[in-house]
C-alpha positions in Angstrom: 4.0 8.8 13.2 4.2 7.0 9.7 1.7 5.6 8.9 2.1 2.4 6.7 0.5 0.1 4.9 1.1 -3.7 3.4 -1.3 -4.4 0.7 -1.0 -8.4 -0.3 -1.8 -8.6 -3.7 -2.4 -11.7 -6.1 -1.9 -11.5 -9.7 -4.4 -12.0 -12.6 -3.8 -14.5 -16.0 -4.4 -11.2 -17.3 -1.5 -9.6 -16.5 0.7 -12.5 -16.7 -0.5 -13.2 -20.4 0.9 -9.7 -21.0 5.0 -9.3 -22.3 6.9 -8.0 -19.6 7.4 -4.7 -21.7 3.9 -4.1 -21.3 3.8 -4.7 -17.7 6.4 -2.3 -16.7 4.7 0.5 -18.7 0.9 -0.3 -17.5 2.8 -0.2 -13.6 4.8 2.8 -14.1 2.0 4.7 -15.8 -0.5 3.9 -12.8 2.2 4.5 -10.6 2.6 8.2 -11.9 -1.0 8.2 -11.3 -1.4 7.5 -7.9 1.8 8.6 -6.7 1.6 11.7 -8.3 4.2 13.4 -5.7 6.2 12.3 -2.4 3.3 12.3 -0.2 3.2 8.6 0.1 6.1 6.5 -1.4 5.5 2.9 -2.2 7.9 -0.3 -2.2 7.2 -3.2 -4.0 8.1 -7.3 -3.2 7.7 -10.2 -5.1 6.0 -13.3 -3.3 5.2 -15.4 -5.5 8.0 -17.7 -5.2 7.5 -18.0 -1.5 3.6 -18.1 -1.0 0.7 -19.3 -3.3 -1.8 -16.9 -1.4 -0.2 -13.7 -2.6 2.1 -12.9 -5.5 3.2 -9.2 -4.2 3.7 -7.3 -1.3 3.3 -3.8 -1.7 4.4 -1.4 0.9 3.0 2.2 1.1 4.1 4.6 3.7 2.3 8.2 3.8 2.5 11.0 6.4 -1.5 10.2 7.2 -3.9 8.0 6.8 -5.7 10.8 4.4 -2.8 11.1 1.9 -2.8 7.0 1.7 -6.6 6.7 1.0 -6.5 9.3 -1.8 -3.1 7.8 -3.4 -5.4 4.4 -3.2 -8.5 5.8 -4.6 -6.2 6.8 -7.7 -4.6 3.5 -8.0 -7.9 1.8 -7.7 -8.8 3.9 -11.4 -5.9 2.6 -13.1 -5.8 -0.9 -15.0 -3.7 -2.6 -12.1 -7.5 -2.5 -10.7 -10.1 -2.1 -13.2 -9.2 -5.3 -16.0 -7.9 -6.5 -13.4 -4.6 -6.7 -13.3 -4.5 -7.2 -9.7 -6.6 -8.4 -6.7 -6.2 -7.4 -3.2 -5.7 -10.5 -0.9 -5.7 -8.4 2.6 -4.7 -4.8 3.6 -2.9 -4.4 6.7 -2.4 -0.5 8.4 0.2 0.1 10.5 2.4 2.9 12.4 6.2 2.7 12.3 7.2 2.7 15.6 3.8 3.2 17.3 4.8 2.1 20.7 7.6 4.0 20.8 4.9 7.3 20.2 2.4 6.0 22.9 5.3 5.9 25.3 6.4 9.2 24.5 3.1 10.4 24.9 2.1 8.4 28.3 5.2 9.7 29.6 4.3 13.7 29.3 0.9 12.9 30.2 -0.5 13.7 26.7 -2.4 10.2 26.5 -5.2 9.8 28.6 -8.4 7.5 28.6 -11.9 8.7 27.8 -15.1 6.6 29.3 -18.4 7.4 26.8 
């Protein structure tokens, strides 16, 4: 299963007093941080012409939990996090098709209940 997850994020004045040029190259040089290889791949959305609670959406999708947290951990050291730059609003963890897994599963009889 994927696993994915949509971090809502809320810009600083900080970043928007800064010239677009600057942006881009304090994003992409985090980005090469983080990201450093395919392990998790992110997607970014603008919000903030739609919602005044967040300003992005960004979507990272990694082949475990694991290889997200780490790719976060290296984020959270860049600028993005520390001036800030950026604010989280809410993280939200999911799994592509999850059902469609758990079916799959309860079907061969690989899922089964545990009492404690």
């Amino acid at each position: 299963m994927t696993f994915t997850a949509f971090v809502l994020l809320m810009t600083t004045p900080a970043w928007l007093a800064l010239p677009r040029a600057e942006r881009s190259g304090i994003a992409e040089a985090a980005f090469a941080t983080a990201f450093p290889d395919d392990t998790v791949r992110l997607r970014y959305f603008d919000a903030e012409a739609f919602s005044g609670r967040v300003s992005d959406v960004a979507m990272l999708q990694a082949a475990s939990p694991e290889a997200y947290y780490l790719a976060v951990e290296r984020l959270r050291d860049t600028p993005l996090f520390t001036v800030p730059y950026f604010r989280i609003v809410e993280i939200i963890p999911a799994f592509e098709d999850g059902f469609q897994a758990f079916e799959a599963r309860q079907d061969s009889g690989t899922v089964s209940a545990t009492r404690g």
